[in-house]
MARMI-78046 format. One record per atom (N, C-alpha, C): y, x, z; residue in three letters; residue number from 1. Coordinates in steps of 0.02 Angstrom, whole numbers, padded with zeros to 5 digits, always signed. Layout:
N
@north:Y	east:X	up:Z	rest:ALA	nr:NUM
...
//
This chain:
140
@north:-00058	east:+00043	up:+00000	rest:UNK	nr:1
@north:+00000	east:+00000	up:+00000	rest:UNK	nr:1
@north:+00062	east:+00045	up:+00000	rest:UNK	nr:1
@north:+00102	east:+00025	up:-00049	rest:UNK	nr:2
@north:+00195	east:+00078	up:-00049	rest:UNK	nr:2
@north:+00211	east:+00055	up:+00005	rest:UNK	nr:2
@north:+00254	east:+00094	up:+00007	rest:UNK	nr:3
@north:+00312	east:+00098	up:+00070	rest:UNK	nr:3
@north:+00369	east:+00014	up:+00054	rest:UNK	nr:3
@north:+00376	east:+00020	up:+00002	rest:UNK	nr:4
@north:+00422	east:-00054	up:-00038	rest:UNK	nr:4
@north:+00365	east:-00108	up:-00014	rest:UNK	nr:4
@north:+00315	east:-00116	up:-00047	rest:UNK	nr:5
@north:+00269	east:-00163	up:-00025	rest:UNK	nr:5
@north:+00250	east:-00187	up:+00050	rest:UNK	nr:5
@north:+00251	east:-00119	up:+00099	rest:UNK	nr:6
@north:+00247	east:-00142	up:+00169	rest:UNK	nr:6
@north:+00303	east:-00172	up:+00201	rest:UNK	nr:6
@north:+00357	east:-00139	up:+00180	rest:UNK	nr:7
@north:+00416	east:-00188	up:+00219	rest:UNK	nr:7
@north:+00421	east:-00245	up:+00200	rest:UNK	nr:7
@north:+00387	east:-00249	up:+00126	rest:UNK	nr:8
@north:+00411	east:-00335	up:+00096	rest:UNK	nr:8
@north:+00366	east:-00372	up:+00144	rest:UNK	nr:8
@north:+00311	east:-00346	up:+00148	rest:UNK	nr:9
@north:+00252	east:-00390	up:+00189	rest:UNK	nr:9
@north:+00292	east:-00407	up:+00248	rest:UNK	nr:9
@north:+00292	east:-00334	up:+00295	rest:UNK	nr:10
@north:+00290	east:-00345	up:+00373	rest:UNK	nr:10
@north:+00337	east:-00367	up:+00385	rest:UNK	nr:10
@north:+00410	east:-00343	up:+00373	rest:UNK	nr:11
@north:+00491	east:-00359	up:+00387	rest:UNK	nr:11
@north:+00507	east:-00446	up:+00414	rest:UNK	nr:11
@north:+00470	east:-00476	up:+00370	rest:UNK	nr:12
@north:+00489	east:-00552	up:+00382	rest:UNK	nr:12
@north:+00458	east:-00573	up:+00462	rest:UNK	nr:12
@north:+00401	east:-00536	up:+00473	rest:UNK	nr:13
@north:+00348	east:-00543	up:+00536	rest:UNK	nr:13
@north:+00389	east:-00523	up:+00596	rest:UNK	nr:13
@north:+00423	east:-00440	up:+00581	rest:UNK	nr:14
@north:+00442	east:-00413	up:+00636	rest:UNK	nr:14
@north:+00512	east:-00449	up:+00657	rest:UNK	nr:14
@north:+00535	east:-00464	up:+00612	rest:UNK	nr:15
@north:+00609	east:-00499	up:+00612	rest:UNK	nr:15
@north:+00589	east:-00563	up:+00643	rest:UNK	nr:15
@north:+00542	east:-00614	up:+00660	rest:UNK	nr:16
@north:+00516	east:-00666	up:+00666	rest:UNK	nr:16
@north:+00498	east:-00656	up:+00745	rest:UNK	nr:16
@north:+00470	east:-00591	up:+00763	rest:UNK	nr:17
@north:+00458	east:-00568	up:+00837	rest:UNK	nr:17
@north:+00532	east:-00548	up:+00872	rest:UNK	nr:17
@north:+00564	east:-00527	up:+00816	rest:UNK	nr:18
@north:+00626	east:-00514	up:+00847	rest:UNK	nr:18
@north:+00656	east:-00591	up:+00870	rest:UNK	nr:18
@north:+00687	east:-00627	up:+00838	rest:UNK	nr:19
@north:+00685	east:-00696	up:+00850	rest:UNK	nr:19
@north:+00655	east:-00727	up:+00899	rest:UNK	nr:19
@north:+00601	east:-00712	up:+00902	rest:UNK	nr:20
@north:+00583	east:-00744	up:+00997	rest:UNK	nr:20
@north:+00568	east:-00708	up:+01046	rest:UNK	nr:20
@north:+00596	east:-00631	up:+01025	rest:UNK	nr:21
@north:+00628	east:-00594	up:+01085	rest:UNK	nr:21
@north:+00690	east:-00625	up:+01118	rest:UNK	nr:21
@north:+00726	east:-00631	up:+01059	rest:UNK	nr:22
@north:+00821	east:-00623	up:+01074	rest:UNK	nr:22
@north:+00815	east:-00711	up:+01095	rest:UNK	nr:22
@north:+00760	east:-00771	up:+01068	rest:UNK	nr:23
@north:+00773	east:-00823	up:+01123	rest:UNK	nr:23
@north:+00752	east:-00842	up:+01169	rest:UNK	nr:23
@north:+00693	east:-00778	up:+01179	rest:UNK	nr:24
@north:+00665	east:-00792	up:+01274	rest:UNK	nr:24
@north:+00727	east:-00753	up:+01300	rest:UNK	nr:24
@north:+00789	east:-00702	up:+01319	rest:UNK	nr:25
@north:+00827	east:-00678	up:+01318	rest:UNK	nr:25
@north:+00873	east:-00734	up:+01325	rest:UNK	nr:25
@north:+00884	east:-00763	up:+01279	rest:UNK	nr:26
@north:+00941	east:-00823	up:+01253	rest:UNK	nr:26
@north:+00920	east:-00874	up:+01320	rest:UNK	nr:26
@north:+00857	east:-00894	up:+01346	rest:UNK	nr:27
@north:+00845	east:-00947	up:+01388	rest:UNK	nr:27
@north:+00851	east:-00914	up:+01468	rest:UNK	nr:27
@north:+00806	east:-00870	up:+01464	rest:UNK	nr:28
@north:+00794	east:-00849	up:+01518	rest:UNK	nr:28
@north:+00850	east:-00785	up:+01555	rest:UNK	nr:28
@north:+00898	east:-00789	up:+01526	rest:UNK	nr:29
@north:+00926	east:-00724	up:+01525	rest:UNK	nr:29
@north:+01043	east:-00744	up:+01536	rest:UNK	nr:29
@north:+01018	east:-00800	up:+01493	rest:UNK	nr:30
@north:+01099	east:-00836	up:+01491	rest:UNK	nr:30
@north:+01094	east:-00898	up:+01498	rest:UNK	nr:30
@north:+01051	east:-00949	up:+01474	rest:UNK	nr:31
@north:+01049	east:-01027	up:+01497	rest:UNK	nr:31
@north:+01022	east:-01019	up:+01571	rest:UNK	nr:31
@north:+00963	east:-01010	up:+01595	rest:UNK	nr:32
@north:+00944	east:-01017	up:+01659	rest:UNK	nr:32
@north:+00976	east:-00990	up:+01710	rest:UNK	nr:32
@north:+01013	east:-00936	up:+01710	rest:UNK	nr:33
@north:+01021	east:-00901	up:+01797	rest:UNK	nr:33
@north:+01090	east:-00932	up:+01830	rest:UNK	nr:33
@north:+01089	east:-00988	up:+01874	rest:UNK	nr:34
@north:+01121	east:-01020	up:+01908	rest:UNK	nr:34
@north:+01185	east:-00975	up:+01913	rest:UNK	nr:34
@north:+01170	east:-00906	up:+01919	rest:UNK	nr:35
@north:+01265	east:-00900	up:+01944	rest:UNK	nr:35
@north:+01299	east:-00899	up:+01849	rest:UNK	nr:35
@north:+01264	east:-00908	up:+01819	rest:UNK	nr:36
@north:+01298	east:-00915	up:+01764	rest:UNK	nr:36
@north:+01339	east:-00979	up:+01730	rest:UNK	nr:36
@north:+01289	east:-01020	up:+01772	rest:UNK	nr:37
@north:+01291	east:-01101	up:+01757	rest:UNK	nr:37
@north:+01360	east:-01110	up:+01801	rest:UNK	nr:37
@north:+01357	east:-01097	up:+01873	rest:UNK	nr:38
@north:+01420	east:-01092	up:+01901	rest:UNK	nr:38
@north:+01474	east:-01078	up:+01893	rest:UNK	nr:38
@north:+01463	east:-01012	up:+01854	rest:UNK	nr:39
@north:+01545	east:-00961	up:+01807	rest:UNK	nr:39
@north:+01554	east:-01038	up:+01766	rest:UNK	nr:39
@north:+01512	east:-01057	up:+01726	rest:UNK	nr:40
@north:+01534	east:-01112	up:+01681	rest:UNK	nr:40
@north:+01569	east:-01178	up:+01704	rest:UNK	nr:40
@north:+01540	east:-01201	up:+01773	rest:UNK	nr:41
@north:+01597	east:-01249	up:+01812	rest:UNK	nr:41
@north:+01638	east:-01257	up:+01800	rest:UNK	nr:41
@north:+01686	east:-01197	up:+01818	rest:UNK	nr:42
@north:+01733	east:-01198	up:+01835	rest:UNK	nr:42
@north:+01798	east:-01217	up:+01740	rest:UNK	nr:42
@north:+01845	east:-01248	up:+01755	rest:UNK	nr:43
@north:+01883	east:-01247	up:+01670	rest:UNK	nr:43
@north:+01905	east:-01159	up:+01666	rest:UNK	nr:43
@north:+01911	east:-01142	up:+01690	rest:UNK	nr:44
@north:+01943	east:-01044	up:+01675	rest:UNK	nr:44
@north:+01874	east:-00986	up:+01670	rest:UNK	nr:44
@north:+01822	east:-01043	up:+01675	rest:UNK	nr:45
@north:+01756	east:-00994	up:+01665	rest:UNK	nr:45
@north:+01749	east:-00941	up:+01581	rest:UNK	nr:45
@north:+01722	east:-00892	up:+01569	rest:UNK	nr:46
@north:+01744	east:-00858	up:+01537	rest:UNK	nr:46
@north:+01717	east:-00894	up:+01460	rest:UNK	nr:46
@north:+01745	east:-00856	up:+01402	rest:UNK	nr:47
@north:+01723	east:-00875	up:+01337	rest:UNK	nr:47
@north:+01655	east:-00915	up:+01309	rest:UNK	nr:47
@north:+01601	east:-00866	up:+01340	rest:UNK	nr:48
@north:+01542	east:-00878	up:+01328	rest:UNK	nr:48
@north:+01518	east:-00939	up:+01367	rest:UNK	nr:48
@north:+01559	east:-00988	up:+01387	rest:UNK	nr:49
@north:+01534	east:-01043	up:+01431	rest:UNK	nr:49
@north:+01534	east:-01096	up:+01358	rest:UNK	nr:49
@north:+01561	east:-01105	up:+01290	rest:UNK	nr:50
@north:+01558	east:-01139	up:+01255	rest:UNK	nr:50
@north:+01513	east:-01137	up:+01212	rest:UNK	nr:50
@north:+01479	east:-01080	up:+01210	rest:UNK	nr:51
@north:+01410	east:-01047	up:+01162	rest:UNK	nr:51
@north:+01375	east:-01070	up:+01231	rest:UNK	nr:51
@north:+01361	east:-01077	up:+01265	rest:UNK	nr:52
@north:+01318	east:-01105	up:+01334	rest:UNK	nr:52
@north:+01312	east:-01177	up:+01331	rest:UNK	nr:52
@north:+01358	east:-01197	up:+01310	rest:UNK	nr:53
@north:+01356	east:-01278	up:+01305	rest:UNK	nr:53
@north:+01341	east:-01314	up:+01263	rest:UNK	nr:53
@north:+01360	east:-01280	up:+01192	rest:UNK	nr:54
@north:+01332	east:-01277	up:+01131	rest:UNK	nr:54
@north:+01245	east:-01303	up:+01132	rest:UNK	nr:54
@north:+01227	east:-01228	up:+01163	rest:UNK	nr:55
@north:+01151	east:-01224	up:+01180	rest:UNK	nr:55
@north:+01110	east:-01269	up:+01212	rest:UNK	nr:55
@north:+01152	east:-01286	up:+01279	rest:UNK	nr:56
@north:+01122	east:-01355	up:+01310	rest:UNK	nr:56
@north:+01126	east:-01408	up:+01271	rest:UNK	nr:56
@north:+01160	east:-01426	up:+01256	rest:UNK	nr:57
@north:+01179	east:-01494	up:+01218	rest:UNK	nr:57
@north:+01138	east:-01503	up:+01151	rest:UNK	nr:57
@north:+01115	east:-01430	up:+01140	rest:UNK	nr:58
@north:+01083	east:-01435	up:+01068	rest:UNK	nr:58
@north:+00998	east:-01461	up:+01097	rest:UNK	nr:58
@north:+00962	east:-01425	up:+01139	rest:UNK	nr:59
@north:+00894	east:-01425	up:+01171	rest:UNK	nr:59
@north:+00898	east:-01513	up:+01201	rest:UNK	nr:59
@north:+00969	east:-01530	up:+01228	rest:UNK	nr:60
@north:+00943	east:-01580	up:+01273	rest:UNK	nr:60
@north:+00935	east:-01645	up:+01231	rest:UNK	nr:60
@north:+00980	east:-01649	up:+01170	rest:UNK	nr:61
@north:+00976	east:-01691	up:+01111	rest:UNK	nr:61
@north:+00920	east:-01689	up:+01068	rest:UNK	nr:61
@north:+00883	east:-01634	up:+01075	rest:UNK	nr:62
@north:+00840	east:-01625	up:+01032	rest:UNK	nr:62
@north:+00863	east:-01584	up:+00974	rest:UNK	nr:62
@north:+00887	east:-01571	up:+00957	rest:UNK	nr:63
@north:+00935	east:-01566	up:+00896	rest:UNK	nr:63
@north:+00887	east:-01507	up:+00852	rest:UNK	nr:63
@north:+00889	east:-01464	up:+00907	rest:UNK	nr:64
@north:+00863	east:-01400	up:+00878	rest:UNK	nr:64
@north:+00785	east:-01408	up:+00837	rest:UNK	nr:64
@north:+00748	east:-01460	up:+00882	rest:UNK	nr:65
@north:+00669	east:-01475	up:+00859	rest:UNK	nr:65
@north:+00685	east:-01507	up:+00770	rest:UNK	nr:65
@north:+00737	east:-01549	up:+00780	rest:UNK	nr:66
@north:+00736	east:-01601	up:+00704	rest:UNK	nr:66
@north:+00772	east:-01549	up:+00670	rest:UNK	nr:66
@north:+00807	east:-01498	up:+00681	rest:UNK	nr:67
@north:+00835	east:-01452	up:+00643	rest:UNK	nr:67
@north:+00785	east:-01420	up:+00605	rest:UNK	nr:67
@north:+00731	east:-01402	up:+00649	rest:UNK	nr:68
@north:+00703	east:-01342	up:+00605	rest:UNK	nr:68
@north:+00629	east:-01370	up:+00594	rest:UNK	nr:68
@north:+00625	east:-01432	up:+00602	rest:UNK	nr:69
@north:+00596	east:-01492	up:+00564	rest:UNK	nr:69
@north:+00601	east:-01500	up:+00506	rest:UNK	nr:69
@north:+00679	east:-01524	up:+00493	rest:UNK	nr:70
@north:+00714	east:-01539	up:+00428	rest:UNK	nr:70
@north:+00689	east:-01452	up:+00376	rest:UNK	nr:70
@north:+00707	east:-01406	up:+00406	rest:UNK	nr:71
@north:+00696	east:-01349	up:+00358	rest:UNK	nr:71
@north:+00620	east:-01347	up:+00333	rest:UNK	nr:71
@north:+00583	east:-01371	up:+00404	rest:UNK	nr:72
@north:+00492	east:-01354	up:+00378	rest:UNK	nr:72
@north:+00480	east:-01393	up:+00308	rest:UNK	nr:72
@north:+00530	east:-01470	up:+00315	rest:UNK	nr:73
@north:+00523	east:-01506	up:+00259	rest:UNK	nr:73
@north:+00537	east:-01457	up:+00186	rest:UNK	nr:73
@north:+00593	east:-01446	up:+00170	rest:UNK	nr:74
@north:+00620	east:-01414	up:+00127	rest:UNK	nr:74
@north:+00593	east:-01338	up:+00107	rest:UNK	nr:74
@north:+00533	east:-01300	up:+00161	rest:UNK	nr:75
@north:+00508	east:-01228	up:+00147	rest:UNK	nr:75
@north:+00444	east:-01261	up:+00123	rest:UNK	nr:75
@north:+00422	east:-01346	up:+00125	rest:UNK	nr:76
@north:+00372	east:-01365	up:+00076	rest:UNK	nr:76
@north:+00375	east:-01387	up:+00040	rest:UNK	nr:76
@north:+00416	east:-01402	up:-00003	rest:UNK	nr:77
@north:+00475	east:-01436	up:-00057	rest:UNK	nr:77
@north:+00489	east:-01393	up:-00113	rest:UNK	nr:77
@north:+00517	east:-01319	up:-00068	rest:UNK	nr:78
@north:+00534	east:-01281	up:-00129	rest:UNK	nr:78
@north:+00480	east:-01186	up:-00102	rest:UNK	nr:78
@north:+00466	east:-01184	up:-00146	rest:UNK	nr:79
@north:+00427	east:-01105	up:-00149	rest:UNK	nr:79
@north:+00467	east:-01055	up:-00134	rest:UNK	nr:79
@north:+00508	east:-01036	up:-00089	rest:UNK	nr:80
@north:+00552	east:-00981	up:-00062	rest:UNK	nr:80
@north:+00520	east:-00977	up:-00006	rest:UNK	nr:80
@north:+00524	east:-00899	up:+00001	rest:UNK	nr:81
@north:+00490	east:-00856	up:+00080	rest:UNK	nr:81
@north:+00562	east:-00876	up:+00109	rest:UNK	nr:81
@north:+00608	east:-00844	up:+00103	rest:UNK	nr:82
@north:+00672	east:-00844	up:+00136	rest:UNK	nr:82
@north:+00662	east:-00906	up:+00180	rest:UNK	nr:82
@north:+00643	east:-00952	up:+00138	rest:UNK	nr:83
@north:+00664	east:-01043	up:+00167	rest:UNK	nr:83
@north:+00604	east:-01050	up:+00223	rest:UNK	nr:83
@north:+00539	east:-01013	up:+00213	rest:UNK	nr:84
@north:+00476	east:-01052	up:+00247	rest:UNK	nr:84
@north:+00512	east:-00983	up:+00306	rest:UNK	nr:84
@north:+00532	east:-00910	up:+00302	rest:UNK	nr:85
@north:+00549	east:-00886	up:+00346	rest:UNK	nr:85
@north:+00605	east:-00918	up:+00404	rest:UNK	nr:85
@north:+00651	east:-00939	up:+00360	rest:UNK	nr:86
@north:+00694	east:-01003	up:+00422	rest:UNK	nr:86
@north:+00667	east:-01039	up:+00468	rest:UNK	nr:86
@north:+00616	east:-01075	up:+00433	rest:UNK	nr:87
@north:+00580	east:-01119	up:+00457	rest:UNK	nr:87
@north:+00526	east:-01097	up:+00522	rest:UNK	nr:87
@north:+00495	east:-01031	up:+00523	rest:UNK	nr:88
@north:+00447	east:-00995	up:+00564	rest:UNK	nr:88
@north:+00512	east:-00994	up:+00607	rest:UNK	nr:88
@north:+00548	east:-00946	up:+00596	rest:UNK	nr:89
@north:+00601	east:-00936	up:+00650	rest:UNK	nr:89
@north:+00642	east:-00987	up:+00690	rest:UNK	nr:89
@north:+00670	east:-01062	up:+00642	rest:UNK	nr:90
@north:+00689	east:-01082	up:+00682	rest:UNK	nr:90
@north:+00622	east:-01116	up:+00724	rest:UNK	nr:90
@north:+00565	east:-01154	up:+00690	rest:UNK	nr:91
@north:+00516	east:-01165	up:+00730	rest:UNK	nr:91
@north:+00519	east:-01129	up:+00812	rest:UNK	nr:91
@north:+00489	east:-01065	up:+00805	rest:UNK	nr:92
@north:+00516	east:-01018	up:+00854	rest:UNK	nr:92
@north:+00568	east:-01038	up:+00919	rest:UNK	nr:92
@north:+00632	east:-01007	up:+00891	rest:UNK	nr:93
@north:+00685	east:-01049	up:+00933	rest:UNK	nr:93
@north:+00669	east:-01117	up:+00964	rest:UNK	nr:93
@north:+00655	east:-01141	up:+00924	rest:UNK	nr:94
@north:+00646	east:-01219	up:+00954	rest:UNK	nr:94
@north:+00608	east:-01237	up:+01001	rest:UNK	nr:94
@north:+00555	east:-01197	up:+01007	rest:UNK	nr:95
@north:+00494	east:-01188	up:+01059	rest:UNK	nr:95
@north:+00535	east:-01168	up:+01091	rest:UNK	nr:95
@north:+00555	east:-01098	up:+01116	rest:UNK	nr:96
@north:+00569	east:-01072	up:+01180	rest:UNK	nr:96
@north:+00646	east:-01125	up:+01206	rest:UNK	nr:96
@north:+00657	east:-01161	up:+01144	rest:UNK	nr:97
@north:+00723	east:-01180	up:+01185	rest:UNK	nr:97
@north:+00696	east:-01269	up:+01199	rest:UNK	nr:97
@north:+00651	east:-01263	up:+01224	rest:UNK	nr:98
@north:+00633	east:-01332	up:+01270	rest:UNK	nr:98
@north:+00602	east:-01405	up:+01220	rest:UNK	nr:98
@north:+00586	east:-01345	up:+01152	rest:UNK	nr:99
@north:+00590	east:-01418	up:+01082	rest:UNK	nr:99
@north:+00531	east:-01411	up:+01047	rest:UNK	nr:99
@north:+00481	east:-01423	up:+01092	rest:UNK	nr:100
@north:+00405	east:-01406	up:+01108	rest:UNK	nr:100
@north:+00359	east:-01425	up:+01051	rest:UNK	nr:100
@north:+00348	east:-01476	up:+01042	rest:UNK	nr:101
@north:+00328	east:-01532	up:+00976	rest:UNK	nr:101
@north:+00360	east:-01496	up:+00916	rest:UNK	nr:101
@north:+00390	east:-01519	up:+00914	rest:UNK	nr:102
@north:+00420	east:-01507	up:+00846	rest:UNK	nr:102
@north:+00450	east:-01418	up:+00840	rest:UNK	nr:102
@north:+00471	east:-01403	up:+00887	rest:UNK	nr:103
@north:+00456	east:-01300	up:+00869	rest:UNK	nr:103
@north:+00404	east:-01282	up:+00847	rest:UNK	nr:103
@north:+00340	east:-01300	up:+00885	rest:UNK	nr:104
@north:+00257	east:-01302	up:+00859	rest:UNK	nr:104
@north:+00250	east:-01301	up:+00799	rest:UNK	nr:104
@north:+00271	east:-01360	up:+00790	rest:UNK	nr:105
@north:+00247	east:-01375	up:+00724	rest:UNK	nr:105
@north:+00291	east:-01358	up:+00661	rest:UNK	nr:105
@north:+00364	east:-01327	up:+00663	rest:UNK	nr:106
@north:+00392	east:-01290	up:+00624	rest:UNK	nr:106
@north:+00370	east:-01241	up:+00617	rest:UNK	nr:106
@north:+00334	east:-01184	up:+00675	rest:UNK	nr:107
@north:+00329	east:-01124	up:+00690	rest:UNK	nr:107
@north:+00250	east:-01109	up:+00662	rest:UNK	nr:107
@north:+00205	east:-01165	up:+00679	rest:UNK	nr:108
@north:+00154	east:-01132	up:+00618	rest:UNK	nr:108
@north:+00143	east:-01164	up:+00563	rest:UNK	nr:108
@north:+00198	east:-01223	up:+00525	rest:UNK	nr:109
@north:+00193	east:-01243	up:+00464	rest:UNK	nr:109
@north:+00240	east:-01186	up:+00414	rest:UNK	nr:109
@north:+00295	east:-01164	up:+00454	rest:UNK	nr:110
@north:+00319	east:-01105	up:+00427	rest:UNK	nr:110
@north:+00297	east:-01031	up:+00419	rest:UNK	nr:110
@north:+00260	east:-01011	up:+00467	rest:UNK	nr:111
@north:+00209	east:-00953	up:+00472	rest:UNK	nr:111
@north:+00149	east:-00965	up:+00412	rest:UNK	nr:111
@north:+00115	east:-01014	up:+00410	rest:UNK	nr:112
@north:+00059	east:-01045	up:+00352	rest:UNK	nr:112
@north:+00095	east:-01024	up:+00312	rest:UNK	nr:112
@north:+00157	east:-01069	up:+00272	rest:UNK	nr:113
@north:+00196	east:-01064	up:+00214	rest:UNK	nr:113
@north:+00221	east:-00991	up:+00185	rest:UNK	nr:113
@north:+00247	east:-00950	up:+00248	rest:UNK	nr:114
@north:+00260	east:-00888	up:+00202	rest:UNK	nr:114
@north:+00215	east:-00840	up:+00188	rest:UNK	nr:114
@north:+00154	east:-00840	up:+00247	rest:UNK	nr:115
@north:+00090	east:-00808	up:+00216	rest:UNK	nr:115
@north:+00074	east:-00847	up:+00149	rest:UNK	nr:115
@north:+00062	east:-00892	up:+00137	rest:UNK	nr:116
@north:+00044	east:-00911	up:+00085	rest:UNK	nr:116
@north:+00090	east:-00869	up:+00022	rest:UNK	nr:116
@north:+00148	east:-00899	up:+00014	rest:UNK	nr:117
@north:+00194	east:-00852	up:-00026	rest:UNK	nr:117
@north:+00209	east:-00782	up:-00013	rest:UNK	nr:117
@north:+00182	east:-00743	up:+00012	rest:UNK	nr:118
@north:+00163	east:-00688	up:+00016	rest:UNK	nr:118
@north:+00113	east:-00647	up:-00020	rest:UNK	nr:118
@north:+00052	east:-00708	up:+00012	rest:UNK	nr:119
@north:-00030	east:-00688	up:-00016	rest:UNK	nr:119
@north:-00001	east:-00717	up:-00097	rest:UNK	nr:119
@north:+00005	east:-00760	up:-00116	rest:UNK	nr:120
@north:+00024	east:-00767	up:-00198	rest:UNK	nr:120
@north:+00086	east:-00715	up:-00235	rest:UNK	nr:120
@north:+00123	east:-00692	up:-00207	rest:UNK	nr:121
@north:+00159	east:-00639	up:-00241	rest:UNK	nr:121
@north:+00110	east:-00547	up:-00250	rest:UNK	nr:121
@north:+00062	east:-00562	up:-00195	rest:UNK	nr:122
@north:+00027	east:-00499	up:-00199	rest:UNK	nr:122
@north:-00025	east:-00490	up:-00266	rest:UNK	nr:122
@north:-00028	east:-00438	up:-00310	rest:UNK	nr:123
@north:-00090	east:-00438	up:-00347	rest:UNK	nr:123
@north:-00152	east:-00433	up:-00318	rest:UNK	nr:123
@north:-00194	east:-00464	up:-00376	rest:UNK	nr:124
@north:-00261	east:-00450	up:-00351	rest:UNK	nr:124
@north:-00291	east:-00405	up:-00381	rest:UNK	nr:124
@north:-00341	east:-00357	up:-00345	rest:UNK	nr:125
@north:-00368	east:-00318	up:-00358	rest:UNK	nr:125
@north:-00419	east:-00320	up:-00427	rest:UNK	nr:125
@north:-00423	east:-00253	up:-00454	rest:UNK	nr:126
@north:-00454	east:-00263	up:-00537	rest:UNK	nr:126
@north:-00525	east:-00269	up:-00493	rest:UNK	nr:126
@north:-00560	east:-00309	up:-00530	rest:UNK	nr:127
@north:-00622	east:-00317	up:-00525	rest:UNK	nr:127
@north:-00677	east:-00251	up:-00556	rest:UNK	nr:127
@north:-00717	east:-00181	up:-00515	rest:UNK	nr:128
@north:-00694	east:-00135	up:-00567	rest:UNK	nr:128
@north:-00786	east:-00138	up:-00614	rest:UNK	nr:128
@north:-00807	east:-00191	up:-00608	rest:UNK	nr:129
@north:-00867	east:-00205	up:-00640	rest:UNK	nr:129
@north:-00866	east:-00277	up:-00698	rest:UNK	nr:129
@north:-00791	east:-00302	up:-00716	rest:UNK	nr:130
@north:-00776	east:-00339	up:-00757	rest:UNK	nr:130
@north:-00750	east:-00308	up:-00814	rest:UNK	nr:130
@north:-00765	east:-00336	up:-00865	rest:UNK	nr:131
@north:-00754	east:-00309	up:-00929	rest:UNK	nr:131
@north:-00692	east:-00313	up:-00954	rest:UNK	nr:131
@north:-00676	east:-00254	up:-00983	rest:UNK	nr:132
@north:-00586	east:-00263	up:-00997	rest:UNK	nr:132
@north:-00575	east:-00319	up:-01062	rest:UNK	nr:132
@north:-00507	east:-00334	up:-01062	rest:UNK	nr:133
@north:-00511	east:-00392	up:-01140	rest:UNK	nr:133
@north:-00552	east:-00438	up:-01149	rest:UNK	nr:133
@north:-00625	east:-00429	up:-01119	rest:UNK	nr:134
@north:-00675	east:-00476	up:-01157	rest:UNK	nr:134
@north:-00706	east:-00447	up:-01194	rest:UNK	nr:134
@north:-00729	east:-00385	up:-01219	rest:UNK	nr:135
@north:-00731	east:-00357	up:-01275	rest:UNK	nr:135
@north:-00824	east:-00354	up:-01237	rest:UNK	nr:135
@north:-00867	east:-00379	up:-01310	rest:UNK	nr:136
@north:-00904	east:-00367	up:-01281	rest:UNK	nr:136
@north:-00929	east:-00305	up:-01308	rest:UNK	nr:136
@north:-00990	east:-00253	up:-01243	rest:UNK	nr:137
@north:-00991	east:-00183	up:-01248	rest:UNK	nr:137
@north:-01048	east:-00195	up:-01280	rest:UNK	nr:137
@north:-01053	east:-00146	up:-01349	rest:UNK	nr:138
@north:-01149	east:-00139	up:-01373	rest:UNK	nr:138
@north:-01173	east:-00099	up:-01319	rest:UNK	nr:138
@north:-01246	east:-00111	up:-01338	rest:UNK	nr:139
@north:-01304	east:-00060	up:-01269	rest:UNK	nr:139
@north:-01329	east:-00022	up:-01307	rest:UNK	nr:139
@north:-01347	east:+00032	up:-01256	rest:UNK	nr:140
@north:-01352	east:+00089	up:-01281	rest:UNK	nr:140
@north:-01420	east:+00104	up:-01307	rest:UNK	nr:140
//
């Protein structure tokens, strides 16, 4: 396997682990720890209290599950990795951010989908006991 060929493979995977690094991080790290929730109380609490609220409001609506719902639809619709990669990832997100059902089921209808378009962009191996052209060989 080239060096071009392995990143095309793996990159989408590792980037996909990265993604539910940075939102166990994202939950466990800035939504959950009470003195943070507190800083946010207050109206003079700092910047990042509106990307905090954002976040709640998105998990508690659901929002995020039918979000990356709506994409699983559309990465089976149309044949783009990019799109079924959205879809793994937001799947992803959506799990760790409280959107259980439906993250699930983005996260391995989108994982299925870009292996698939993966395994079909890859060649297949020459068969090396098939005859080239068709041509048939005289015997000797």
């Amino acid at each position: 396997m080239t060096a071009k060929r392995f990143v095309s493979v793996f990159l989408p995977w590792l980037m996909l682990a990265a993604v539910g690094v940075l939102s166990a991080w994202l939950r466990y790290g800035f939504i959950e720890p009470p003195a943070l929730a507190h800083l946010c109380d207050d109206r003079n609490g700092p910047a990042s209290c509106s990307l905090r609220q954002f976040i709640v409001v998105g998990f508690n609506s659901y929002g995020f599950g039918f979000a990356a719902l709506a994409i699983t639809l559309l990465a089976l619709i149309w044949k783009k990795p990019a799109l079924a990669w959205l879809a793994a990832a937001l799947g992803m997100f959506a799990l760790v951010m409280y959107c259980y059902d439906a993250g699930a089921v983005a996260l391995l209808i989108g994982s299925l989908r870009l292996l698939r378009l993966q395994a079909d962009r890859m060649a297949t191996p020459i068969d090396e006991h098939r005859q080239r052209n068709q041509q048939v060989q005289a015997q000797p």
